[in-house]
VOBA-1610 file (N, C-alpha, C; in pm, whole numbers, padded with zeros to 5 digits, always signed):
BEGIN
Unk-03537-02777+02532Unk-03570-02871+02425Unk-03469-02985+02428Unk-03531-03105+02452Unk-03432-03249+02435Unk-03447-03270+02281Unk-03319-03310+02250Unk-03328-03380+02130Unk-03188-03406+02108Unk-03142-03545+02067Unk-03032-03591+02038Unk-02956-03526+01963Unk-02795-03565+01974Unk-02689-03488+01900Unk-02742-03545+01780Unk-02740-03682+01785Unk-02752-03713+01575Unk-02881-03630+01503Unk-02995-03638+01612Unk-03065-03515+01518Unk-03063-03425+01510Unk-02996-03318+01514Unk-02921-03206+01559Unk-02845-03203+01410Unk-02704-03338+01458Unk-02589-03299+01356Unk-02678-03285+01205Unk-02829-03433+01188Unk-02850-03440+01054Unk-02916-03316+01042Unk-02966-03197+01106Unk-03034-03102+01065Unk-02929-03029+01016Unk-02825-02975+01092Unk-02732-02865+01040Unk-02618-02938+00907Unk-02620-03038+00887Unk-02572-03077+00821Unk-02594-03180+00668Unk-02721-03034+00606Unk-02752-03099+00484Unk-02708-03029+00375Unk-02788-03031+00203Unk-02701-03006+00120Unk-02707-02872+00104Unk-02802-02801+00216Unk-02831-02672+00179Unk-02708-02590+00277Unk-02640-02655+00337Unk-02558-02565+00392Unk-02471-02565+00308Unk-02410-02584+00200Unk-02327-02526+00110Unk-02397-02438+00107Unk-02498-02394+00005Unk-02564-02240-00009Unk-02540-02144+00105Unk-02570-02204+00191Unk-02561-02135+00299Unk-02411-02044+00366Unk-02309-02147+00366Unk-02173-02143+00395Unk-02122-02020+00253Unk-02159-02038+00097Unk-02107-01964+00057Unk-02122-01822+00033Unk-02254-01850+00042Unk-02359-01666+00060Unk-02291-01596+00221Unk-02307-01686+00323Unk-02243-01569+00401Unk-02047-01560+00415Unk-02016-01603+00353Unk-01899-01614+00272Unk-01854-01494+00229Unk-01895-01452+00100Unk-01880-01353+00030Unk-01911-01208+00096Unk-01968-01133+00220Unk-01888-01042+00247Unk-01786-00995+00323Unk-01741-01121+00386Unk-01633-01186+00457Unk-01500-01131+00346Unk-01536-01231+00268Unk-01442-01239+00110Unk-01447-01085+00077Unk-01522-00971+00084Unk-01503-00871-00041Unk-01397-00762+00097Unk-01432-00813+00256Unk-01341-00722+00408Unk-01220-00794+00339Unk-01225-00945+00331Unk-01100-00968+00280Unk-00973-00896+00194Unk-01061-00916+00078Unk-00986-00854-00029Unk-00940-00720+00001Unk-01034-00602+00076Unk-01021-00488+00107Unk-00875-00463+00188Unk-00851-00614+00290Unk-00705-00640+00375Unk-00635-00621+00271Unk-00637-00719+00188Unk-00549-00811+00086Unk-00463-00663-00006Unk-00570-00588-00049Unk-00505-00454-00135Unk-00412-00396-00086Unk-00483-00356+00069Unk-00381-00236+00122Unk-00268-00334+00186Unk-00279-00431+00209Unk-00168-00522+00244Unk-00040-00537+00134Unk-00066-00538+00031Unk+00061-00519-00029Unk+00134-00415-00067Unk+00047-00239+00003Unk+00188-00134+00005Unk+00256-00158+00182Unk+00201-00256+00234Unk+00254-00252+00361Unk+00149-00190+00478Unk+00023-00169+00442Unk-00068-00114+00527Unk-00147-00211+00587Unk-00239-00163+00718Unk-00337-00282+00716Unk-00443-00143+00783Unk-00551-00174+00678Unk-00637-00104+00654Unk-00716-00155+00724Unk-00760-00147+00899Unk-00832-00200+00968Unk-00987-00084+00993Unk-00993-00033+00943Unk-01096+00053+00899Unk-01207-00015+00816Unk-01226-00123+00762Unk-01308-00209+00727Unk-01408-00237+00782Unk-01431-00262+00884Unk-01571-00262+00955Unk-01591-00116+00975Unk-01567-00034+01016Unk-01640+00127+00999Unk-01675+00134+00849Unk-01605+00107+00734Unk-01635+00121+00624Unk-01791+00003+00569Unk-01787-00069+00632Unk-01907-00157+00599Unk-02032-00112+00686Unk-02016-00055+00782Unk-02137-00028+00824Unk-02218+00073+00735Unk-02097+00169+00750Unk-02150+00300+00658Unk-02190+00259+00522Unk-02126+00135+00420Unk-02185+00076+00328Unk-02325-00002+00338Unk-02349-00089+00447Unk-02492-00081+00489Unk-02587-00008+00529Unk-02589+00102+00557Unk-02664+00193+00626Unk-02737+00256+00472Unk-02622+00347+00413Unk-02647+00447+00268Unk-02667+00315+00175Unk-02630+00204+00166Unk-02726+00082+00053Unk-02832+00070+00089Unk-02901+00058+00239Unk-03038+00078+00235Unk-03090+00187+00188Unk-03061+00309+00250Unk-03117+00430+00280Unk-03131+00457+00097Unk-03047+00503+00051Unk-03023+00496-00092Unk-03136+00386-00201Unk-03118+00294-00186Unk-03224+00207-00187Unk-03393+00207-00157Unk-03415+00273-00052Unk-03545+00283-00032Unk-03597+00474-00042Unk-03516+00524-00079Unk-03533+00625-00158Unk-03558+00664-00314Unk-03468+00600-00381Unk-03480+00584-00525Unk-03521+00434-00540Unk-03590+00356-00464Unk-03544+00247-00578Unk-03507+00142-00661Unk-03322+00209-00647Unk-03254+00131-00740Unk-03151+00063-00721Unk-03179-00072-00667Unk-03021-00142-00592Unk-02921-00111-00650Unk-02847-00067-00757Unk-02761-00069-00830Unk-02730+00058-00819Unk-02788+00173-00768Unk-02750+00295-00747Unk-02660+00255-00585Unk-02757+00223-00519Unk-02757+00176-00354Unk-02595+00137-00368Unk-02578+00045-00446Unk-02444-00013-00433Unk-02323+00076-00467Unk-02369+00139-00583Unk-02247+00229-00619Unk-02202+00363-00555Unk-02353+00396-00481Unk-02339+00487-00333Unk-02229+00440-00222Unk-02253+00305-00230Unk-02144+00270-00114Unk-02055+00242-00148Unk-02007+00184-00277Unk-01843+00178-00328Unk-01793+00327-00304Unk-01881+00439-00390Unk-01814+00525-00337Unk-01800+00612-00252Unk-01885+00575-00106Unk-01865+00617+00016Unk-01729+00546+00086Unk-01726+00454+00018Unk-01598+00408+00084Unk-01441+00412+00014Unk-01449+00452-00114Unk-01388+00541-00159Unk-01380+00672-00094Unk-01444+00726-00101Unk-01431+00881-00013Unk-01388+00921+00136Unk-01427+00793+00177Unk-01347+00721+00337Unk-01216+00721+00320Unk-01167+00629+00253Unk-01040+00598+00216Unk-00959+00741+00183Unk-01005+00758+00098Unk-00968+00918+00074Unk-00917+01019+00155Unk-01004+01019+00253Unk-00956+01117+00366Unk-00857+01073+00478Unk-00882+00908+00439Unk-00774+00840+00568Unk-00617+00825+00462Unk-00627+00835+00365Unk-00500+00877+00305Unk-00464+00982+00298Unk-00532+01113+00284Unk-00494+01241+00319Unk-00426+01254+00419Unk-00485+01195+00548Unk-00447+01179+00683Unk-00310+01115+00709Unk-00351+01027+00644Unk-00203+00918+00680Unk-00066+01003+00563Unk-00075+01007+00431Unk+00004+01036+00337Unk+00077+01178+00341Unk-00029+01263+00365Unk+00018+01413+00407Unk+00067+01445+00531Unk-00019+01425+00646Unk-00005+01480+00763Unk+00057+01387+00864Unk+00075+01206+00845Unk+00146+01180+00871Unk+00102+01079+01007Unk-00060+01076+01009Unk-00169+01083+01108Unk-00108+00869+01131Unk-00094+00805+01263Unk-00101+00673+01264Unk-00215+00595+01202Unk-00227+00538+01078Unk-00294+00474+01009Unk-00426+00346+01144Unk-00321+00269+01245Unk-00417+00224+01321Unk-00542+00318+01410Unk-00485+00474+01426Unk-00565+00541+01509Unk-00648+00610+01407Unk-00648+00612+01285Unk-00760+00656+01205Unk-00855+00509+01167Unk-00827+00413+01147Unk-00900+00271+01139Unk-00995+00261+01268Unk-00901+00285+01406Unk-00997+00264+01517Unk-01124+00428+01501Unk-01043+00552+01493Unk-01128+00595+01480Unk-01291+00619+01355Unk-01263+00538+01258Unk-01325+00531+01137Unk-01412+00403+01215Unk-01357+00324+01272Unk-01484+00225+01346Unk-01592+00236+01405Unk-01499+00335+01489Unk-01602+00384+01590Unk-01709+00485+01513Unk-01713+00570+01450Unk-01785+00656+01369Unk-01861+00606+01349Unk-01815+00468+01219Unk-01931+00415+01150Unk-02103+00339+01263Unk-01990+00271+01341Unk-02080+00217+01435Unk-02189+00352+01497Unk-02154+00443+01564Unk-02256+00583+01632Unk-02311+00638+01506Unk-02234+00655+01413Unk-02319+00762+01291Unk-02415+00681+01209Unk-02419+00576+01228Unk-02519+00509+01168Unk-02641+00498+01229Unk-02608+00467+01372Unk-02720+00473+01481Unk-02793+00590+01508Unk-02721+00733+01486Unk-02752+00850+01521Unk-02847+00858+01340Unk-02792+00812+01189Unk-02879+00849+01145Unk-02995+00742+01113Unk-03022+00645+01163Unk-03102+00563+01169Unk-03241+00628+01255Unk-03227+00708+01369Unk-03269+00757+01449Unk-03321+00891+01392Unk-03263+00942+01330Unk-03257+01082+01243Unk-03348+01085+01116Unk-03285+00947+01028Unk-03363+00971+00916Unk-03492+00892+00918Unk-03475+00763+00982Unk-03624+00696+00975Unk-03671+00666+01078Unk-03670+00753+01174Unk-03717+00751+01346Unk-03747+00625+01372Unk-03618+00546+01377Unk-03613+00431+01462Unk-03543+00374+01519Unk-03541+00257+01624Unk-03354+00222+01627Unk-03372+00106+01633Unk-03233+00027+01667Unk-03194-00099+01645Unk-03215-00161+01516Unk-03335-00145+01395Unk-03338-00188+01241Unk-03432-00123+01202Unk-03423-00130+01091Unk-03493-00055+00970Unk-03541-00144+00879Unk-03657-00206+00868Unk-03710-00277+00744Unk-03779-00195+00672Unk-03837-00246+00546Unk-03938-00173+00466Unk-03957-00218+00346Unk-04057-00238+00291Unk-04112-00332+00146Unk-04007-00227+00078Unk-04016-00099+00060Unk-03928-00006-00017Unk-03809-00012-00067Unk-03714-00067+00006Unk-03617-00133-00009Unk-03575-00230-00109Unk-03532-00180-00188Unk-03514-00300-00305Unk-03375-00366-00318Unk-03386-00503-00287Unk-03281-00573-00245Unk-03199-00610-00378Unk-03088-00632-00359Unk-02973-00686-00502Unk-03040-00820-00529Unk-03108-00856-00697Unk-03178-00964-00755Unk-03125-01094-00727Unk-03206-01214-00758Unk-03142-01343-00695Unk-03140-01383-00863Unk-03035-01423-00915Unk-03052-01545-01021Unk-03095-01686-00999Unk-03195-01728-01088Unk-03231-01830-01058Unk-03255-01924-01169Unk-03151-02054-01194Unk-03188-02114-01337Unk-03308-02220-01326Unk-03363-02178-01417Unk-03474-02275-01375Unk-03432-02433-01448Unk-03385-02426-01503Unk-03348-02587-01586Unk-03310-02646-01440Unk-03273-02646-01347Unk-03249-02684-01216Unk-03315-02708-01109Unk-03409-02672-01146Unk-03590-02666-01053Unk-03590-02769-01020Unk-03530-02910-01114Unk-03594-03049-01092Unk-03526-03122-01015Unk-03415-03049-00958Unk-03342-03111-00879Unk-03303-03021-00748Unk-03349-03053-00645Unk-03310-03005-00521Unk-03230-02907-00484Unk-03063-03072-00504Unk-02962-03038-00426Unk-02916-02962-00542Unk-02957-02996-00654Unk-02847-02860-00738Unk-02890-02732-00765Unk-03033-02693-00743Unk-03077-02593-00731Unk-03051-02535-00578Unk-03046-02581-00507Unk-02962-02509-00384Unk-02818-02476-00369Unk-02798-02559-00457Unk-02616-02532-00443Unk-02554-02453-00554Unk-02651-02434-00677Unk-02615-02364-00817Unk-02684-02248-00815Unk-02805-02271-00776Unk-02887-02118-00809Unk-02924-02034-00662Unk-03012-01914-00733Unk-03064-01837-00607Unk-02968-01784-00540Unk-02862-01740-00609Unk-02760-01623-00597Unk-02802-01522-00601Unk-02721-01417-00521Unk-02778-01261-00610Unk-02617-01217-00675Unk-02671-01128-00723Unk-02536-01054-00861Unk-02429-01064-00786Unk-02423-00961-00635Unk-02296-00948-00605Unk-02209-01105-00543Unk-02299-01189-00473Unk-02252-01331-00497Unk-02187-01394-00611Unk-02228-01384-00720Unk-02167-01439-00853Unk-02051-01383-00903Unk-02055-01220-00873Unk-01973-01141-00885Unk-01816-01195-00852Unk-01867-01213-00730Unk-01709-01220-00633Unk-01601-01274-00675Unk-01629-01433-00741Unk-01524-01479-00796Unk-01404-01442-00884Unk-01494-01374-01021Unk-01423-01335-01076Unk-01349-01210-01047Unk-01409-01104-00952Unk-01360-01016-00876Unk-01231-01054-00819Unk-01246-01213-00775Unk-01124-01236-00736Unk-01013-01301-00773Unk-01037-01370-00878Unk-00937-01401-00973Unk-00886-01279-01061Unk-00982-01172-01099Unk-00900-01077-01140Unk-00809-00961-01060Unk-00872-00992-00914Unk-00760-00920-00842Unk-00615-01018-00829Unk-00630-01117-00813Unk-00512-01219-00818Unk-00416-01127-00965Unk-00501-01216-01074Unk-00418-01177-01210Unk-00347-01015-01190Unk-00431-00934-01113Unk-00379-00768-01175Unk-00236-00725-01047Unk-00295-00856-00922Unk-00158-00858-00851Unk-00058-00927-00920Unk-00003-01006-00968Unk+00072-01116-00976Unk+00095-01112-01135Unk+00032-01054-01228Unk+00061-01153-01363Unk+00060-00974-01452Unk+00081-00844-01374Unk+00097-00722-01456Unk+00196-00637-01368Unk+00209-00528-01484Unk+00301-00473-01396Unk+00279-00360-01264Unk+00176-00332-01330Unk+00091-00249-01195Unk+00080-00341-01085Unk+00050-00441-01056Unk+00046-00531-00947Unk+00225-00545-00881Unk+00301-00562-01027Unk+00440-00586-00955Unk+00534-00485-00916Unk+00435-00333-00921Unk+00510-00206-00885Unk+00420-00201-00738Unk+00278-00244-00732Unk+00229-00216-00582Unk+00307-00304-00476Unk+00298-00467-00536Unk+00393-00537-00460Unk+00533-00502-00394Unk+00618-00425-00466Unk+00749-00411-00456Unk+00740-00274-00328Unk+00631-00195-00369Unk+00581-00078-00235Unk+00631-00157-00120Unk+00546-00260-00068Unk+00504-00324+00029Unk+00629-00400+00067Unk+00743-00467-00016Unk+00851-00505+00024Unk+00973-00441+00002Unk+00981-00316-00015Unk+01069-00282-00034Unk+01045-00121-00064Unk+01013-00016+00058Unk+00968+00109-00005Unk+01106+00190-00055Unk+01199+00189-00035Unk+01338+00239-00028Unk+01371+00218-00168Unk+01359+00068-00239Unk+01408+00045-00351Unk+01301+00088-00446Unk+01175+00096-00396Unk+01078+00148-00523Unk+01093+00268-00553Unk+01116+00384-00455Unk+01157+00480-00424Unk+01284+00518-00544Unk+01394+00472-00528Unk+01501+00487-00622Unk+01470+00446-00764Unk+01380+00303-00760Unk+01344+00299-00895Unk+01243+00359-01029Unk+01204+00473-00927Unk+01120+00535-00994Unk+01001+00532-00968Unk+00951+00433-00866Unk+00795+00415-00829Unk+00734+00560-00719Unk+00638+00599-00766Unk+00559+00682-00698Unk+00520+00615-00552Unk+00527+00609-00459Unk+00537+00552-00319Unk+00367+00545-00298Unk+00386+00682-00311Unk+00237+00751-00188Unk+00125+00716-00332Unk+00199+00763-00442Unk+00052+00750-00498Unk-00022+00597-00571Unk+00114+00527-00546Unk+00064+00338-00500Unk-00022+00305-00373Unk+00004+00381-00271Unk-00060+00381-00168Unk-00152+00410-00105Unk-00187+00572-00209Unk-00334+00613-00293Unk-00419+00509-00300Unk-00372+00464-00395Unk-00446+00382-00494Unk-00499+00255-00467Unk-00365+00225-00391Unk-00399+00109-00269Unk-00537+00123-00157Unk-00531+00220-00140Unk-00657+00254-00013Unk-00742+00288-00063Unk-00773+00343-00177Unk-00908+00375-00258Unk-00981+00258-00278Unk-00866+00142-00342Unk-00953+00036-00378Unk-00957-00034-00282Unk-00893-00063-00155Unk-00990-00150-00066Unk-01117-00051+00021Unk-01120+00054+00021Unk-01221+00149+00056Unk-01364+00046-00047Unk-01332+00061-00150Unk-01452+00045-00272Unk-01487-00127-00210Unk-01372-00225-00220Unk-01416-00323-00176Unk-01498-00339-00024Unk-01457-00298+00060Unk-01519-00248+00207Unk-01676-00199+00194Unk-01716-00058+00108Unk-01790-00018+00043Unk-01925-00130-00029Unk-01870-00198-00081Unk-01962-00329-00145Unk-01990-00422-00085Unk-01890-00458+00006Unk-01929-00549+00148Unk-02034-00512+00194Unk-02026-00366+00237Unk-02188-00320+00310Unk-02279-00341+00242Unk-02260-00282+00081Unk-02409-00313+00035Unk-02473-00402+00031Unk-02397-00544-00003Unk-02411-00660-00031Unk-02494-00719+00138Unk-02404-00675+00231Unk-02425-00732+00378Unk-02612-00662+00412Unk-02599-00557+00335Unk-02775-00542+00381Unk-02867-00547+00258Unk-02822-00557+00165Unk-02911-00548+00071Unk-02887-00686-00061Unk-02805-00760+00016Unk-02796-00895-00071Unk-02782-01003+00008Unk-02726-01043+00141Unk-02709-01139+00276Unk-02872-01105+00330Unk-02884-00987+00344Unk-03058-00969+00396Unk-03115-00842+00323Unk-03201-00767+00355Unk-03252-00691+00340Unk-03327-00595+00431Unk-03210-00554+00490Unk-03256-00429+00597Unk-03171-00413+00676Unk-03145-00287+00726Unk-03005-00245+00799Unk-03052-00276+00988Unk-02925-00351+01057Unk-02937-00351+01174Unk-02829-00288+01253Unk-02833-00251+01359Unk-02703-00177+01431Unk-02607-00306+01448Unk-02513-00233+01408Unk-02401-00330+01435Unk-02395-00441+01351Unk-02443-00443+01231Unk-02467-00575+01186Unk-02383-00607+01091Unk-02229-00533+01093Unk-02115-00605+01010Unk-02079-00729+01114Unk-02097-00695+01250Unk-02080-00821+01331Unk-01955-00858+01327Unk-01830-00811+01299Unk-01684-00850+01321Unk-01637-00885+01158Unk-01739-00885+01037Unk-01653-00924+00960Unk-01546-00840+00887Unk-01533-00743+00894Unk-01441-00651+00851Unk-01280-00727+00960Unk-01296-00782+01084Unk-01146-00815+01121Unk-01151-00980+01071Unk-01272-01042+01054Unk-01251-01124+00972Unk-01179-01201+00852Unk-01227-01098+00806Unk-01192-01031+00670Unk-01034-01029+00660Unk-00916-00933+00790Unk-00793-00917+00823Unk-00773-01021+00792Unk-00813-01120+00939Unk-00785-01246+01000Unk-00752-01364+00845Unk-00848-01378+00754Unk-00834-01441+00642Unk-00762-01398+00539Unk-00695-01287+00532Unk-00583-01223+00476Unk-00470-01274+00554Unk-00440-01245+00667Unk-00331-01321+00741Unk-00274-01460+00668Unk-00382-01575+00714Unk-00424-01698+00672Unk-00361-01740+00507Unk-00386-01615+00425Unk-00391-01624+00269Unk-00233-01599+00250Unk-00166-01528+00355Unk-00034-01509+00303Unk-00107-01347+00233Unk-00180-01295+00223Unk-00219-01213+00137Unk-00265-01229-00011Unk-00231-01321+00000Unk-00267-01380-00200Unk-00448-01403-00166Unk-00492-01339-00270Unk-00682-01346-00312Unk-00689-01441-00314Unk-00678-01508-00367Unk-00766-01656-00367Unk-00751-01743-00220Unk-00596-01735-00218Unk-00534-01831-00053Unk-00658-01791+00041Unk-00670-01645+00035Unk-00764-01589+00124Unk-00893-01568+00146Unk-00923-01593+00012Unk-01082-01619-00041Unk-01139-01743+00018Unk-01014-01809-00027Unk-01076-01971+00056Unk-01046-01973+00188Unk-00974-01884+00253Unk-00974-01896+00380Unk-01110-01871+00467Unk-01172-01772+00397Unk-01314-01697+00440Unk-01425-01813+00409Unk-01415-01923+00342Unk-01498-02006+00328Unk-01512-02047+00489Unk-01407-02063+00551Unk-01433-02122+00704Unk-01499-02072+00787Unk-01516-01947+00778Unk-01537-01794+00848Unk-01756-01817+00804Unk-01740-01819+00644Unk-01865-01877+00612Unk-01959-02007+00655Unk-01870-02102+00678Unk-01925-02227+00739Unk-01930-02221+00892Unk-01844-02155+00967Unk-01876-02084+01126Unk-02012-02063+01148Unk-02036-01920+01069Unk-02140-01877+01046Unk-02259-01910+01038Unk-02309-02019+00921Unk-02442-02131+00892Unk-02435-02184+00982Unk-02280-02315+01058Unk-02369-02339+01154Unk-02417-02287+01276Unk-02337-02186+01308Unk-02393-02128+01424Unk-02535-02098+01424Unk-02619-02034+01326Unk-02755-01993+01297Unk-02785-02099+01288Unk-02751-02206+01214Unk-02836-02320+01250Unk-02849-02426+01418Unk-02753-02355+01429Unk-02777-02398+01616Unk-02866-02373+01729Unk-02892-02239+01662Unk-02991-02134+01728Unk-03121-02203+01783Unk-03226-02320+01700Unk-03354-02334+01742Unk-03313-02474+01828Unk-03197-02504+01875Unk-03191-02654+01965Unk-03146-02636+02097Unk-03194-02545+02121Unk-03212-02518+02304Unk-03002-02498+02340Unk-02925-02468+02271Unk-02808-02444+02254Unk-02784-02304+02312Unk-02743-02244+02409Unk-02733-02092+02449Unk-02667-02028+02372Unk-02734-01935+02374Unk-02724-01823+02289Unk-02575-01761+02271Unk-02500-01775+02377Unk-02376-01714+02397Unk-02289-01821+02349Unk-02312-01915+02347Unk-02214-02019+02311Unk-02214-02012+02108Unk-02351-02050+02112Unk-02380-01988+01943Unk-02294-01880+01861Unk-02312-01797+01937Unk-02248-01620+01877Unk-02080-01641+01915Unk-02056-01678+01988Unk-01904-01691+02019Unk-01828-01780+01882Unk-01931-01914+01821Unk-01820-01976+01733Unk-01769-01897+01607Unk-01815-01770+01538Unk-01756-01727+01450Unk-01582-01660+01513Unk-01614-01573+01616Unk-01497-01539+01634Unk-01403-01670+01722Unk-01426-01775+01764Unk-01316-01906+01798Unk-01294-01929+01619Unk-01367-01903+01581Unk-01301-01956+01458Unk-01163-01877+01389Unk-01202-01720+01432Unk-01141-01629+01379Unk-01002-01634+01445Unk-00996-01674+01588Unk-00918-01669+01703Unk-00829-01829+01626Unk-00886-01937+01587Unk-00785-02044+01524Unk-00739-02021+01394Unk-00801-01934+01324Unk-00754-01902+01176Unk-00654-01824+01248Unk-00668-01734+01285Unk-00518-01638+01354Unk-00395-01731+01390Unk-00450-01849+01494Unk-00330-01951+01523Unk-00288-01996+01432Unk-00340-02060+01332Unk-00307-02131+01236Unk-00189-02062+01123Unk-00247-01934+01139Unk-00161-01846+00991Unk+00000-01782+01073Unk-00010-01758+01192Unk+00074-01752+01270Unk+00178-01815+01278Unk+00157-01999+01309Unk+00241-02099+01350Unk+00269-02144+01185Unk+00183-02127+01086Unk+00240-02160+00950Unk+00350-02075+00915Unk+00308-01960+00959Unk+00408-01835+00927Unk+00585-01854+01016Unk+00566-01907+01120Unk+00684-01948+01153Unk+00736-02056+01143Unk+00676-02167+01076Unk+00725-02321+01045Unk+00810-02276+00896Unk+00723-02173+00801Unk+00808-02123+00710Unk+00940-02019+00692Unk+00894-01948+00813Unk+01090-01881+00824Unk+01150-01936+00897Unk+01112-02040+00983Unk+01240-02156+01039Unk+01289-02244+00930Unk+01170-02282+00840Unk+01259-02388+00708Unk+01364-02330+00639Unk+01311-02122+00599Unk+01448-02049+00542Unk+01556-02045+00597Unk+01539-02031+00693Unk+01631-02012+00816Unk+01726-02100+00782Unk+01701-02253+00799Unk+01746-02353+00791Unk+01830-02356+00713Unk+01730-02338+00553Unk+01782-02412+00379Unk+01894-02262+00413Unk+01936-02138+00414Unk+02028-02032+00421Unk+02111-02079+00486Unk+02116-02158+00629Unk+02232-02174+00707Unk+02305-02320+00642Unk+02185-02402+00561Unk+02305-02505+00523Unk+02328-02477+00344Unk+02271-02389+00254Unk+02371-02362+00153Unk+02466-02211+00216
//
């Protein structure tokens, strides 16, 4: 297919790709946050994509059994709670390397999903079905009369709307209480929390439960609110995404929330690249170059800022 770059750029670049950029955004944002938790006892909970698949798989399955999206979802918060669970048992008790239970929790999710995809609804590669009842879209209608603001304001679903405040209140419960400033102090300092009275392991509990739950809602959201129907493999990298924009954030929710906006705009346009004779491999590759410069970026920031300490220490 011939067709010029400018008609090209004006297709992928109208007002609907905001909508676009922020919907696939948000389960980017919830792998995020899931980093962001266990990141401040000092962990990195790379078990996130095993945990989202398995959250997509049981949000469908769950879903087109009963129903009831809202069951679907809370199936997978707490499947990934119960994940978490055992990878803290592992890690907290027995002492197990936290990266070799993440890789192995990946790998699981990816085969055990496939094996029960195959198992429960004799099929493979996806699963559709009218049955399936997807997480609701809000839609204001006072906005009908206008286009660009009904694309850019409405036709959310719940867990989209959700997120924000999800994430400003994870900010506030890090940063502005004291439960946040006893998990923090885990993460920089286990020795002194230790003496001061802080429970170590069971911050660290608590820590992995709740990015389990966030991981957990990613999936549901990723098949039963981004689309509606489970495909193999179809967290598609955002669970290291997810890391990658924690890096980026310094760890702070929001820094990192908006970092995943980029991760989101990757994304739209790549799919929107798809119908202009553009190869296919080149398409699928820009989310992770993106992921691969957010890494550079948080990296070389990260050392422009302990060379400035460096500095301001050696001249007071």
């Amino acid at each position: 297919m011939n067709v010029s770059l400018g008609f090209v750029l004006s297709k992928i670049f109208t007002y609907s790709l905001v909508h676009d950029m922020l919907a696939a955004s948000v389960p980017i944002v919830l792998a995020c946050m899931c980093a962001v938790i266990s990141r401040q006892v000092n962990i990195i909970n790379i078990a996130a994509e095993g945990i989202i698949m398995f959250g997509c798989f049981f949000g469908v399955m769950v879903s087109y059994f009963t129903g009831s999206w809202l069951l679907a979802v809370l199936v997978s918060v707490l499947l990934g709670v119960l994940i978490s669970a055992i990878m803290a048992v592992a890690y907290l008790k027995y002492e197990v390397n936290i990266f070799v239970l993440g890789l192995c929790i990946n790998m699981i999710g990816t085969a055990c999903t496939r094996f029960l995809l195959q198992v429960i609804f004799k099929t493979s590669g996806n699963f559709v079905s009218e049955k399936v009842v997807p997480i609701p879209r809000i839609n204001l209608p006072f906005l009908s009369d206008s286009p660009v603001l009904s694309s850019i304001f409405s036709g959310y679903t719940v867990t989209e709307i959700l997120v924000i405040p999800l994430v400003i209140l994870l900010w506030f419960m890090l940063y502005k209480s004291v439960w946040g400033l006893q998990l923090r102090s885990v993460g920089l300092n286990e020795m002194a929390s230790y003496t001061s009275g802080i429970d170590v392991n069971r911050k660290k509990l608590v820590a992995l439960l709740l990015s389990g739950a966030f991981a957990g809602l990613a999936g549901a959201h990723l098949s039963l609110g981004y689309s509606c129907m489970f495909i193999e493999n179809m967290s598609g990298g955002r669970g290291y995404m997810g890391m990658a924009a924690m890096q980026f954030g310094a760890a702070n929710p929001i820094w990192a929330a908006l970092g995943c906006l980029l991760f989101g705009f990757s994304n739209s346009v790549a799919n929107r690249l798809t119908p202009y004779g553009i190869p296919n491999q080149f398409v699928t590759m820009i989310p992770y170059v993106a992921t691969i410069l957010i890494l550079a970026i948080s990296v070389i920031s990260q050392k422009i800022r302990s060379t400035r300490q460096e500095s301001s220490l050696r001249k007071s």
